[in-house]
Every structure is written in structure tokens, then in C-alpha cells.
Backbone as CSV, one residue per row, in Angstrom:
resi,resn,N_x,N_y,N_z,CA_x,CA_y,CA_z,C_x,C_y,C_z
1,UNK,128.489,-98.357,146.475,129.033,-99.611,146.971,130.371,-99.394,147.684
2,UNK,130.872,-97.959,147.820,132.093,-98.191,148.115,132.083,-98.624,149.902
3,UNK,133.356,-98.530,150.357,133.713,-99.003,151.803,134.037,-97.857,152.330
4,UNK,133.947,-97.828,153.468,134.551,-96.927,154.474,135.971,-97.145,155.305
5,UNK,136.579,-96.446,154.939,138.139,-96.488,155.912,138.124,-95.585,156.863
6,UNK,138.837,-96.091,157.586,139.549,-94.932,158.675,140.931,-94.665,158.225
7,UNK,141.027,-93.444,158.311,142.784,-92.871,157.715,142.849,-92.087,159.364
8,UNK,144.045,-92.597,159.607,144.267,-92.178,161.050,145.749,-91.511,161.015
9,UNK,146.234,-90.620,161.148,147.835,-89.938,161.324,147.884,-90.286,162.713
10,UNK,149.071,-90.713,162.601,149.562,-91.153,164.417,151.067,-90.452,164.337
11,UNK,151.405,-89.698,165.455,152.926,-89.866,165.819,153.585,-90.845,165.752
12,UNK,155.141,-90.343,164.988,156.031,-91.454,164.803,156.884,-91.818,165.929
13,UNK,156.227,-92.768,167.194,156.642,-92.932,168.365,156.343,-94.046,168.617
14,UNK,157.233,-94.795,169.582,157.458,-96.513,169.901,155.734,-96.502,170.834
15,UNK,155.111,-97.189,170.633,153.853,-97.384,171.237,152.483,-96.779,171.119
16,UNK,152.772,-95.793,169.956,151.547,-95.148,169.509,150.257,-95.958,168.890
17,UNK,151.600,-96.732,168.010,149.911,-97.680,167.286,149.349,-98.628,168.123
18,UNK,150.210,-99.502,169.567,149.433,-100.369,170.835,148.918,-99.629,171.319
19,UNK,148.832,-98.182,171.521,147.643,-97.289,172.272,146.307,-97.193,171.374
20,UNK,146.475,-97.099,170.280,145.554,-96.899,169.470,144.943,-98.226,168.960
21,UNK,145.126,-99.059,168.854,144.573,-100.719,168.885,144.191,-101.272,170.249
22,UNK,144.493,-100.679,171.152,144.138,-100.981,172.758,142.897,-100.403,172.839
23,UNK,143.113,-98.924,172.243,141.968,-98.001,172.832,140.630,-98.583,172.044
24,UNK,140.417,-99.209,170.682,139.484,-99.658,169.903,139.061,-101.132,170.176
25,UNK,139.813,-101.538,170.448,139.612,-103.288,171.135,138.650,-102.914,172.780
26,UNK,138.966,-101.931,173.650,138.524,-101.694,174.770,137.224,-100.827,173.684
27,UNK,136.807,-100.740,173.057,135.619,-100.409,172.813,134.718,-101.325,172.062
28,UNK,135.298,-102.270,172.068,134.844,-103.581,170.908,134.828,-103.171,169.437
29,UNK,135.896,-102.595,169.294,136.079,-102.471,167.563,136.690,-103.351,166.947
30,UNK,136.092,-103.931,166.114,136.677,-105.179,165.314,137.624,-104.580,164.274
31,UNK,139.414,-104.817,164.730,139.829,-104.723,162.668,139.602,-105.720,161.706
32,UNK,139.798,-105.171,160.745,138.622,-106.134,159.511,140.423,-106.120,158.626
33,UNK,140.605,-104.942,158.298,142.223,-104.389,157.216,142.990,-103.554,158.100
34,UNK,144.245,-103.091,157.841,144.768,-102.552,157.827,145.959,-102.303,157.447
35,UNK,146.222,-101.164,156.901,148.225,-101.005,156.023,148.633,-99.837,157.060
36,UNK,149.816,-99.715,157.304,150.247,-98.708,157.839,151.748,-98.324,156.745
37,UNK,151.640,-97.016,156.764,153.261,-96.244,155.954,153.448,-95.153,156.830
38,UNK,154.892,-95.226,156.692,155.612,-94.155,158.157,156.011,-93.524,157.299
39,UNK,156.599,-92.024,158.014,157.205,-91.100,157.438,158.353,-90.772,158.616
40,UNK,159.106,-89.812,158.468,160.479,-89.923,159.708,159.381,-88.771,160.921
41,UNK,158.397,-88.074,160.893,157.349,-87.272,161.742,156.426,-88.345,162.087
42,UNK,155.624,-88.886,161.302,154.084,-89.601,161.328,154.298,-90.476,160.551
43,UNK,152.996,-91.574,161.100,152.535,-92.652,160.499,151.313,-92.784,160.145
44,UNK,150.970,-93.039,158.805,149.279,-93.209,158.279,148.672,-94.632,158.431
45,UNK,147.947,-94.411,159.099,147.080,-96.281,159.410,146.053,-96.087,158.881
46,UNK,145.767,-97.106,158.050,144.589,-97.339,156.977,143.877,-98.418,158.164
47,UNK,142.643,-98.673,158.650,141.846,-99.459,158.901,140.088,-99.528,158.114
48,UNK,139.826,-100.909,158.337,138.373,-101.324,158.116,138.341,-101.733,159.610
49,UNK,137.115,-101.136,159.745,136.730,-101.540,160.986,135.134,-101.954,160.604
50,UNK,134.824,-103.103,162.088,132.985,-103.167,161.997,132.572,-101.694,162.324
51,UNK,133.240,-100.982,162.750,132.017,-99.785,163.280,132.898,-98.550,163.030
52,UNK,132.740,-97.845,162.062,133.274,-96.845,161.220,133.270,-95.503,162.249
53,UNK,131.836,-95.774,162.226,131.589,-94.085,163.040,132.249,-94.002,164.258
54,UNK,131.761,-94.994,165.420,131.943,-95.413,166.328,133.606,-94.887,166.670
55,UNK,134.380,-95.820,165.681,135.649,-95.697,165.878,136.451,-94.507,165.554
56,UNK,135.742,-93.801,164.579,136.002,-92.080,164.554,135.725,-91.623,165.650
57,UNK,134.708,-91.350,166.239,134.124,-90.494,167.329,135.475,-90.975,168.834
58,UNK,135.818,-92.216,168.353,136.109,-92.571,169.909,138.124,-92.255,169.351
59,UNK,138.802,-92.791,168.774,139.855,-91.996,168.271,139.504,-90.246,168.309
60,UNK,138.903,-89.710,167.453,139.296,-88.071,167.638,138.862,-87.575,168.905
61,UNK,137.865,-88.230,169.709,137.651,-87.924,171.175,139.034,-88.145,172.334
62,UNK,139.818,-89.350,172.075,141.159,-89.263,172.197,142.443,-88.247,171.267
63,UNK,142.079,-87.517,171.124,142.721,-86.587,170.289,143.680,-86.912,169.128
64,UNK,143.103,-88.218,168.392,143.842,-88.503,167.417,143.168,-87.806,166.035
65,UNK,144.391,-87.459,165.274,143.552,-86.763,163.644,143.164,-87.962,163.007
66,UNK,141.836,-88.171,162.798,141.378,-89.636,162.252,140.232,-88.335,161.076
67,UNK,140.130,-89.694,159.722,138.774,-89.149,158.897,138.682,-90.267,158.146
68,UNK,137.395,-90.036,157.622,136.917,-91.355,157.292,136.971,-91.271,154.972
69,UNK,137.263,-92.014,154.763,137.674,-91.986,152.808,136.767,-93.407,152.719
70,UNK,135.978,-92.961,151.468,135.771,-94.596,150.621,136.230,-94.520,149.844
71,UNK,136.388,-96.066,149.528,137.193,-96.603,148.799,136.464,-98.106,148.293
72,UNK,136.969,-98.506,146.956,136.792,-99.527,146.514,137.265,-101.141,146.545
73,UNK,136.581,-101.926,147.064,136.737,-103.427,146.970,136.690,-104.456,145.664
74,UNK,137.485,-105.259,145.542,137.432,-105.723,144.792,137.558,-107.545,145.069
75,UNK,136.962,-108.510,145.010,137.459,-109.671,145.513,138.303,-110.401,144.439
76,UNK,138.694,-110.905,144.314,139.706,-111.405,143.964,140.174,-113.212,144.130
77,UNK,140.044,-113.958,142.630,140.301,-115.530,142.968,141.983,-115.613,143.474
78,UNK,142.076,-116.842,144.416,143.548,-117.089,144.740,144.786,-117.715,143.442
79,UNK,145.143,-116.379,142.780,145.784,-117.277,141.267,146.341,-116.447,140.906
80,UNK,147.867,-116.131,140.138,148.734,-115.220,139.771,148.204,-114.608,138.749
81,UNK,148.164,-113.494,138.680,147.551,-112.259,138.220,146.436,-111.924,138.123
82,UNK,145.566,-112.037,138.931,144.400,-111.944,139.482,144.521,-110.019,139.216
83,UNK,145.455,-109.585,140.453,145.596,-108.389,140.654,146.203,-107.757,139.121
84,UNK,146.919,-108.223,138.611,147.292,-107.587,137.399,146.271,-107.509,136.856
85,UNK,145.152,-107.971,136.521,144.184,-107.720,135.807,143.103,-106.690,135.720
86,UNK,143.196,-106.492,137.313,142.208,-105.772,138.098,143.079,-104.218,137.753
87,UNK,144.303,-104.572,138.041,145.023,-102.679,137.371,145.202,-102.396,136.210
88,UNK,145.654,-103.390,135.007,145.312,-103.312,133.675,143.786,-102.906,133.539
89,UNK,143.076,-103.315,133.766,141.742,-102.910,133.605,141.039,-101.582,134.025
90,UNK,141.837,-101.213,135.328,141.602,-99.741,135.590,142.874,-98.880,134.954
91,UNK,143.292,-99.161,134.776,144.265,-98.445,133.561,143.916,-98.705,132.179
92,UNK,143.169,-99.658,131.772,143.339,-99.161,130.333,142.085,-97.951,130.412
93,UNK,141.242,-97.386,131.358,139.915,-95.871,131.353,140.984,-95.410,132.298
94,UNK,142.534,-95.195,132.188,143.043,-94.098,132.468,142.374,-93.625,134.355
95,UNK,141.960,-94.792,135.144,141.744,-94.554,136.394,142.947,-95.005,136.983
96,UNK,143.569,-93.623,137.872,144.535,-94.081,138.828,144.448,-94.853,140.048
97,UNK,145.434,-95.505,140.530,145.584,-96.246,141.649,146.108,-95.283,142.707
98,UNK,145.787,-94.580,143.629,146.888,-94.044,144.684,147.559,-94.808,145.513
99,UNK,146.676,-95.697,146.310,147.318,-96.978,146.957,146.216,-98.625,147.141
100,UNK,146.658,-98.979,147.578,145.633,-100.654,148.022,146.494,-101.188,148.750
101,UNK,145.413,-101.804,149.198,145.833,-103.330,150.331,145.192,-104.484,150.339
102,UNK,145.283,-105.139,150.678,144.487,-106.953,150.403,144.862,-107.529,151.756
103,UNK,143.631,-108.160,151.710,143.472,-109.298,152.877,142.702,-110.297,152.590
104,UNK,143.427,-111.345,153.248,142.238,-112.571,153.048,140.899,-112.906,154.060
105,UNK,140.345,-113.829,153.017,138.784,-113.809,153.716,138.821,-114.677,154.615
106,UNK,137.706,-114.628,155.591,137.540,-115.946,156.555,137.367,-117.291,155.780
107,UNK,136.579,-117.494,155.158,135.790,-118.414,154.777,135.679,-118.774,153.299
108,UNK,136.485,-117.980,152.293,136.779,-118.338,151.230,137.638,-118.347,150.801
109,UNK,138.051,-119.237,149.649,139.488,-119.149,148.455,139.552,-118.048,148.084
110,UNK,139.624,-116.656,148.475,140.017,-115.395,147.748,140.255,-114.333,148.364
111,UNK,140.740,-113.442,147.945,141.350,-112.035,148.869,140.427,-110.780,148.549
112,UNK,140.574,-109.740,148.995,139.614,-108.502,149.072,140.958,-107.899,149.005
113,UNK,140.556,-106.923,148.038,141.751,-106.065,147.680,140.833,-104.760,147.680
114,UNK,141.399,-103.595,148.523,140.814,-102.408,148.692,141.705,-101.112,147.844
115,UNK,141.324,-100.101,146.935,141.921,-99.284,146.078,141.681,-98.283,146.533
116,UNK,142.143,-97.019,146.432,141.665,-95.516,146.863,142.257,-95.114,145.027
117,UNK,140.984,-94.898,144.467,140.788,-93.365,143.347,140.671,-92.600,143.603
118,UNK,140.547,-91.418,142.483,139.962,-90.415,142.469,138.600,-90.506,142.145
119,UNK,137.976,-91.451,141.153,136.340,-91.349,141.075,136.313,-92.942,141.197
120,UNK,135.090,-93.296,142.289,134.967,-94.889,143.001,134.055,-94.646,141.854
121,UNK,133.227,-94.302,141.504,131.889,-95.134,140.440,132.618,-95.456,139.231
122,UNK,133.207,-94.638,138.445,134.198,-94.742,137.230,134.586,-96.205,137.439
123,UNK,135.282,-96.385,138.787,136.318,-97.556,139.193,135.375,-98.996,139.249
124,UNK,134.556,-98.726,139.693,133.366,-99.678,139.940,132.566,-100.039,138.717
125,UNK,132.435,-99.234,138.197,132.115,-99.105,136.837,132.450,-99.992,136.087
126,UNK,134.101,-99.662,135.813,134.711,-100.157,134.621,135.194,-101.772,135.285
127,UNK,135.535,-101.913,136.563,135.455,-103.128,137.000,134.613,-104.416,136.961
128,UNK,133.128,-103.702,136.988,132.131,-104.528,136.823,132.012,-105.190,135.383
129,UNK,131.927,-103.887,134.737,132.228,-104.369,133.322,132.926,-105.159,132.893
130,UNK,133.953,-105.613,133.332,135.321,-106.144,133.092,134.889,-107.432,133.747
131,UNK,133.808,-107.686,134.860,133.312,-109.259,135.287,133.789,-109.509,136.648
132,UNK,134.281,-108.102,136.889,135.081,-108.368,138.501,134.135,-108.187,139.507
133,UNK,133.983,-109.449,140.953,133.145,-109.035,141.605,133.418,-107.889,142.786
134,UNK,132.930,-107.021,142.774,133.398,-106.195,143.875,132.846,-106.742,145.102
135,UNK,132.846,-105.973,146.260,132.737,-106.519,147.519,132.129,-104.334,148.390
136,UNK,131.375,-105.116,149.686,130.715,-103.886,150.124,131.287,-104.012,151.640
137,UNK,130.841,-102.754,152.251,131.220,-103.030,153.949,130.455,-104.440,154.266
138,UNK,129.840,-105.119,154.170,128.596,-105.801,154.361,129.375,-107.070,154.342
139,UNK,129.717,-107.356,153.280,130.744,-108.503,152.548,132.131,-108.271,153.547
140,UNK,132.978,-107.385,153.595,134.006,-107.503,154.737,133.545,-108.103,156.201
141,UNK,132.267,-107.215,156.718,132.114,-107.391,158.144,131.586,-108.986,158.193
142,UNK,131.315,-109.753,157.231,130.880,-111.336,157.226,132.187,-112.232,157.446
């Protein structure tokens, strides 16, 4: 069930990321997410895109270092500690968080919160168990 990201390293330079959102829009790539974190060299851009492959092939064909990570969804009701629950819960089976991001949905009261583990089934696992609905590429691209 997990999702597909694009993890993209970009140079840390004034106009890198409008070249790189230009170049995917001129191919009809839809963003769905995205987080970006800089470093004082590079910047890491997390995207969901509708078309995963697509948007690999056409980034590293522009010579950007792009690769593709899954990762886990989780949806999420609009209500304070929603998310606390969702990391208490993968913390109490000792599953780490490395990072997440959240976005809201088109069309419903709730957010999609995306996690990167080390083991997505574990994570999925113990989530489900716990009554949480997860969410698929399928469910984002709607």
C-alpha cells in the first residue's frame, strides 16, 4: 500500500526549484505534496506527483539527481491530536519516524499525512491495527 515519492537533490541556487516545477508542469505533471529542506550546498524536495515514473525519467533526463522512496500514508480527522496519536502509536512497536508531511484533501474534512520508515509494512501494520485509515497513490491522485 505504500506511495511513491520523488526525492529530488537540487542546487542551493535562486531559481532552481521554478526550473524544476516549470520543467514538470510543461510535461503535465500534477503536484499532489511536497516539503522541501535546504542545506547551505543543496536542497531536498520531497514530491507526490500523478505520474511517478514519468517525472523521474523526465527530471534525471534533465540532469537532475532524482529517485523514487515509498512511503506511508496515513489520513487523518481535522482535530488536535489526531497526529499525536498516529506517532504514539508507531512508537509504542519502537517504529521510527525519519520525516513527514501533510496536506489537505480536495474534498474532505481531513489531511494525508505521509511518513518515511525504515519498515512500511511494520508501519502499516501496527497503524491499521490501531484503526487508522491509511491512504494509497490511488486515494492521493483523487
Amino acid at each position: 500500500m505504500a506511495i511513491q515519492q520523488l526525492t529530488v537533490f537540487l542546487e542551493n541556487k535562486q531559481g532552481r526549484l521554478a526550473e524544476v516545477t516549470r520543467l514538470l508542469a510543461k510535461n503535465n505533471i500534477d503536484l499532489r505534496a511536497l516539503s522541501i529542506a535546504d542545506t547551505a550546498e543543496f536542497g531536498i524536495l520531497r514530491l507526490i506527483v500523478s505520474d511517478t515514473e514519468k517525472a523521474k525519467q523526465i527530471l534525471a533526463a534533465d540532469g537532475t539527481l532524482v529517485q523514487i522512496t515509498d512511503i506511508v500514508g496515513v489520513r487523518l480527522s481535522d482535530q488536535p491530536g489526531e497526529l499525536a496519536e498516529v506517532l504514539s502509536t508507531l512508537d509504542s512497536q519502537q517504529i521510527n519516524v525519519e520525516y513527514l508531511y501533510a496536506f489537505l484533501t480536495r474534498t474532505e474534512n481531513s489531511a494525508y499525512v505521509v511518513l518515511r520508515v525504515a519498515n512500511n509494512a511494520a508501519a502499516e501494520a501496527t497503524l491499521q491495527k490501531a484503526g487508522f485509515q491509511l491512504v494509497c497513490a490511488k486515494d492521493i491522485a483523487s
